[in-house]
C-alpha positions in Angstrom: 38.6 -5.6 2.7 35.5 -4.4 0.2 33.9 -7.8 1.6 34.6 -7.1 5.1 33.1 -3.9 4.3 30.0 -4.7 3.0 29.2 -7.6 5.8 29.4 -5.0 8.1 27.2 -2.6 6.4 24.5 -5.0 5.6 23.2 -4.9 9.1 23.9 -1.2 9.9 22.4 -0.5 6.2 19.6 -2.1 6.7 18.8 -1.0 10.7 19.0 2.4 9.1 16.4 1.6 6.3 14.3 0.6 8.3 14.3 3.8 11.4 13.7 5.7 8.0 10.7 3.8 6.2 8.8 2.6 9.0 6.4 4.7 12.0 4.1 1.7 13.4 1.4 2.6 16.0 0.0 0.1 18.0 -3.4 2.3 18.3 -5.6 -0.7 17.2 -3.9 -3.6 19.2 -6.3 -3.0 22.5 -8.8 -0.5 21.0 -12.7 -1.5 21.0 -14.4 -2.3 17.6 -17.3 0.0 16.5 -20.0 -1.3 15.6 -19.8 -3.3 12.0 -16.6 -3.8 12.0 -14.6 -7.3 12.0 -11.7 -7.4 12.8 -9.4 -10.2 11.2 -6.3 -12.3 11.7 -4.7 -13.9 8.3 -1.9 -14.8 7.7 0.9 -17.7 8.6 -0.1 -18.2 12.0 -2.7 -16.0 12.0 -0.1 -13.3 12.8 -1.7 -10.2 10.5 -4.4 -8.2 12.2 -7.0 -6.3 9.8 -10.1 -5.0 9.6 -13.3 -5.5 7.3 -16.2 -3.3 7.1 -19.1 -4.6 5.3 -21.2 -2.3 3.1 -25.3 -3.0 3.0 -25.2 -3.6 -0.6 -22.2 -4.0 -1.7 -21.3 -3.0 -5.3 -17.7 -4.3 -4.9 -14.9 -4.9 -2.9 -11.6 -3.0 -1.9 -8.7 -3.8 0.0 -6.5 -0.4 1.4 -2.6 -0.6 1.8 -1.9 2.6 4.3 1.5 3.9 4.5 4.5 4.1 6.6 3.2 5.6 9.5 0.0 4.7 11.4 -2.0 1.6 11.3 -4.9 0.1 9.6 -7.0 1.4 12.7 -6.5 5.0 11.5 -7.8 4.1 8.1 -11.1 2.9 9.7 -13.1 6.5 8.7 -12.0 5.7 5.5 -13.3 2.1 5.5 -16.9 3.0 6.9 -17.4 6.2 4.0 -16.4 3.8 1.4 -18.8 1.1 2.8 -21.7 3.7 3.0 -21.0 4.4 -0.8 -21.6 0.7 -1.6 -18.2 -1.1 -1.1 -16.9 -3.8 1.3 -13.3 -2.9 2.5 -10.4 -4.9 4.0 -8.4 -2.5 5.7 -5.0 -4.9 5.6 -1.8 -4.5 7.9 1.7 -5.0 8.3 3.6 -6.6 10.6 4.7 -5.3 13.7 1.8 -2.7 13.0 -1.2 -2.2 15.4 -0.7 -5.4 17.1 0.4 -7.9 14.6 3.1 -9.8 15.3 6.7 -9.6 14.1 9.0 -6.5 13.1 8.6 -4.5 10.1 10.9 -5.2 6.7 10.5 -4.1 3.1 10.6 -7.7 2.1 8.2 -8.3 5.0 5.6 -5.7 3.9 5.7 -6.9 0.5 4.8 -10.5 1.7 2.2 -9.1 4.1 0.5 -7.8 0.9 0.5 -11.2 -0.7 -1.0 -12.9 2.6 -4.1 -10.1 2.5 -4.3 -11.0 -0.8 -5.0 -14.8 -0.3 -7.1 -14.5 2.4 -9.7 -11.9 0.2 -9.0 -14.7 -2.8 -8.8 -17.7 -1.7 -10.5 -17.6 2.7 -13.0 -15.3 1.5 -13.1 -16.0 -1.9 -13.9 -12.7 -3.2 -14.6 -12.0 -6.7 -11.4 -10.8 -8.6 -13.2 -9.1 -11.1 -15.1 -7.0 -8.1 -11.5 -6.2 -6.5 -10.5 -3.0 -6.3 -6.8 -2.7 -4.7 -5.7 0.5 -3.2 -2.5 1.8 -1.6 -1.1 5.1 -0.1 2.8 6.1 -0.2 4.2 2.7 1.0 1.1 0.9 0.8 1.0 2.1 -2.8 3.8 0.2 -3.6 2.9 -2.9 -1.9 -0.5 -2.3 -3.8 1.4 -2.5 -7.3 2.9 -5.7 -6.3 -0.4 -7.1 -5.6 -1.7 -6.0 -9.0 1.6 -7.1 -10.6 0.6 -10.7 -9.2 -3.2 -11.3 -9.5 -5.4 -10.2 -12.2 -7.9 -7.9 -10.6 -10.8 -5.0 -11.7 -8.4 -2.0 -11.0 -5.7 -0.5 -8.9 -5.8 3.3 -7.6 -2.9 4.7 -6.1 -1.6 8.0 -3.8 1.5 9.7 -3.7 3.6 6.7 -4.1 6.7 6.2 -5.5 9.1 4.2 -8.5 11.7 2.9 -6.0 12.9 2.5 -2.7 16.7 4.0 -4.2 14.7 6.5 -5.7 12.2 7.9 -2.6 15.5 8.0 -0.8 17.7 9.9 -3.2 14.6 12.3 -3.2 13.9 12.5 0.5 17.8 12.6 2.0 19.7 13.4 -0.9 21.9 9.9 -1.5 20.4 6.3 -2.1 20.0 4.2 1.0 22.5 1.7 -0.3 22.7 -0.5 -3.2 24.4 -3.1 -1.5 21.5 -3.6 1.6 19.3 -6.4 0.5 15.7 -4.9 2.0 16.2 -1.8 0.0 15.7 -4.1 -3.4 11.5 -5.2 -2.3 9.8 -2.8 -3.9 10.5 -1.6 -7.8 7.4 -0.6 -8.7 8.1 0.8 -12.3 9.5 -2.7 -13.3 6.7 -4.7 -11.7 3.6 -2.4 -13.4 5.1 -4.1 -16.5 2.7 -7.0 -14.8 0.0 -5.4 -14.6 -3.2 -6.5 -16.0 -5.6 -3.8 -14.5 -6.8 -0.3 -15.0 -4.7 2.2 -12.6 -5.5 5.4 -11.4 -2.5 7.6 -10.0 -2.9 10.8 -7.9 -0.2 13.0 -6.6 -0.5 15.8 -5.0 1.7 18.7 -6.6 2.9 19.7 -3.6 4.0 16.6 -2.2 6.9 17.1 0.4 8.1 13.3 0.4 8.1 12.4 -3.0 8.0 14.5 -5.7 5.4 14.3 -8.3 8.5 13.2 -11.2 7.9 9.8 -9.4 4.5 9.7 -10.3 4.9 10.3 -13.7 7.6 7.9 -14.5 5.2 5.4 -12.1 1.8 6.6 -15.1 4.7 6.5 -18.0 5.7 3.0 -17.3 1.6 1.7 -16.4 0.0 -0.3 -19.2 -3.2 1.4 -20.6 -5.8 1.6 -19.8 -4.2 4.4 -16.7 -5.2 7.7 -15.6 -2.7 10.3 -13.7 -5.0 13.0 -11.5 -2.5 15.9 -10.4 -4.1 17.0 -6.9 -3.1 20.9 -7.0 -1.4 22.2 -3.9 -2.0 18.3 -2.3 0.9 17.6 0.2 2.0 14.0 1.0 -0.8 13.2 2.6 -3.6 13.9 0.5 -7.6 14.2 1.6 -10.6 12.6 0.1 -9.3 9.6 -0.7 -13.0 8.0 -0.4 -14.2 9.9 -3.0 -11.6 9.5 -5.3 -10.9 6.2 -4.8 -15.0 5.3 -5.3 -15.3 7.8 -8.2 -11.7 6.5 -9.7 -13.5 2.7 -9.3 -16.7 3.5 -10.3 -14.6 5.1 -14.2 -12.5 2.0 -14.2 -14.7 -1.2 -13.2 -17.5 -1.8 -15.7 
């Protein structure tokens, strides 16, 4: 009976997994390009559409993991201040997000990090040591498992979170499930054991998703060198992040 049980869970477990972690807009499948900014498809079968925007002079490089909701598109004023401060910026997506192809899994998104990673290392062949990777909520987490698998200059992270069992247990009161597979992707606070780079956490005190005890289990369990900058009254969805992530890079690369 308990396997009967839990083969008919797996798919109802997971379906409701997923109508809680993911929002995807579609705003930059048709939208028009401003000017200086290239839009690009990586990826098996060229299925992932992001964005770069290419400073003058660039200092370094950064690649941005947004969150659950939105699309790269929405990160684009982002993109363009942190270009006009010096950096070139991949603006990577999901899939099933603003017109990339497939439908959007934890497992999925954490391979859709990797791929965005390859094409800046290995298409691009950006310099690792000028590689600054950066990820908000979600795309925090998917940014630790980049760092946790290639050696880079540094890692700064927003209002992100130690587990998917845990974000749950702190947003609706219960974990999601132990049992459903997708819910097992992302354990950040096992996988910064891997890390080779500087971090720099923020996380606003205020945060209405995930509570700022997630951070600091997230800085507790970092290898040094790590900073943790408490943002006070920031909510979930913190402002600025050009300026601290190009301030928190410009402390951490040499």
């Amino acid at each position: 009976m308990s396997l009967v049980v839990l083969v008919l869970w797996w798919p109802l477990g997971t379906a409701i997994l997923h109508a809680f972690l993911f929002h995807p807009s579609q705003a930059g499948a048709t939208a028009a390009l401003p000017t200086g900014i290239e839009r690009v498809r990586y990826g098996d079968g060229q299925r992932l559409n992001g964005y770069f925007v290419h400073a003058s002079a660039p200092r370094r490089t950064i690649v941005f993991f947004h969150g659950n909701a939105g699309d790269a598109w929405h990160a684009l004023p982002l993109a363009q201040s942190l270009a006009m401060d010096g950096s070139d910026v991949m603006l990577a997506e999901y899939r099933g997000y603003g017109g990339s192809n497939g439908w959007p899994s934890a497992f999925g998104v954490r391979e859709d990090g990797e791929a965005a990673m390859h094409y800046l290392l290995a298409e691009r062949h950006v310099d690792p040591s000028h590689l600054v990777v950066t990820g908000q909520s979600l795309g925090g987490a998917v940014a630790i498992d980049a760092l946790a698998h290639h050696r880079v200059a540094a890692g700064v992270l927003f209002s992100t979170f130690t587990t998917l069992h845990d974000m749950s247990r702190a947003v609706i009161g219960f974990p999601l499930s132990w049992t459903v597979p997708d819910a097992w992707a992302f354990d950040s606070r096992d996988a910064l054991a891997h890390v080779h780079a500087p971090l720099a956490f923020f996380h606003g005190d205020a945060d209405e998703l995930i509570p700022l005890t997630l951070a600091r289990e997230l800085y507790a369990a970092a290898p040094a060198p790590k900073e943790l900058t408490v943002v006070h009254g920031g909510t979930h969805n913190l402002g600025n992040l050009d300026g601290m992530i190009d301030s928190a890079a410009a402390r951490l690369v040499p």
